[in-house]
C-alpha positions in Angstrom: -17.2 23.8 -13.2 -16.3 25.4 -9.5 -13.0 25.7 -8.4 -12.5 23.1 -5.7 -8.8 23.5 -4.6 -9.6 27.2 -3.4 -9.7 25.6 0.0 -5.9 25.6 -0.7 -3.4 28.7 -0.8 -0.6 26.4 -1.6 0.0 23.1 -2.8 2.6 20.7 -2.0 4.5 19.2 -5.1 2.3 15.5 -5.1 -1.0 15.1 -6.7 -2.5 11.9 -6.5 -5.5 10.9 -9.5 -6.5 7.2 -8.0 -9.1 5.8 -11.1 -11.9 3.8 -10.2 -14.1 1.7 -11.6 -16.8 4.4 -12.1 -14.8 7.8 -11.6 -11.4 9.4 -10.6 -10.2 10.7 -7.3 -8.2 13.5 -7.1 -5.9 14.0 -3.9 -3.7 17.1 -3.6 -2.4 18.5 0.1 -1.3 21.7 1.1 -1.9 25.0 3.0 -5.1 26.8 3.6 -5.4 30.3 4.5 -4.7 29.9 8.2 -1.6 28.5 7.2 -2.5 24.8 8.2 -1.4 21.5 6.3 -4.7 20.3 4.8 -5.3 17.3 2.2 -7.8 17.6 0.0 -9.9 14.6 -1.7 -11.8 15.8 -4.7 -14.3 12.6 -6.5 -14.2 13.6 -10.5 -16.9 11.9 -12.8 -15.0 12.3 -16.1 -11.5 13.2 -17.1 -12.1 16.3 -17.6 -12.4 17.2 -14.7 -9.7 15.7 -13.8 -8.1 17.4 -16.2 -9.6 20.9 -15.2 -8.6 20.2 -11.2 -4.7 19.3 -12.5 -4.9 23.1 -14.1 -6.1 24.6 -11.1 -3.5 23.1 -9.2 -1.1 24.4 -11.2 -1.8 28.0 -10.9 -1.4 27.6 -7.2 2.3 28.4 -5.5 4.4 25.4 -4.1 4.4 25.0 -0.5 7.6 25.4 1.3 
């Protein structure tokens, strides 16, 4: 699996999973490298990767 939150520098402290009938959503928000607030809406098939984006969020740094 790619990384998909490398759009993001920094994350903000929420991160929404919304479960659907046939999948997951993932929502995080946060800053990208220009420094602007972006919100991110990743669609996950499984829970894993669900799982796997939750990780990757949590290597990132807090936004402040």
């Amino acid at each position: 699996m790619t990384k998909k939150i490398d759009k993001l520098v920094s994350i903000s402290e929420d991160l929404y999973i919304h479960r659907y009938d046939n999948g997951f959503m993932v929502e995080a928000s946060g800053r990208d490298k220009k420094g602007e607030y972006k919100t991110l809406k990743i669609i996950c098939n499984t829970e894993e990767e669900v799982v796997a984006l939750v990780k990757e969020a949590n290597l990132l740094p807090l936004d402040q």
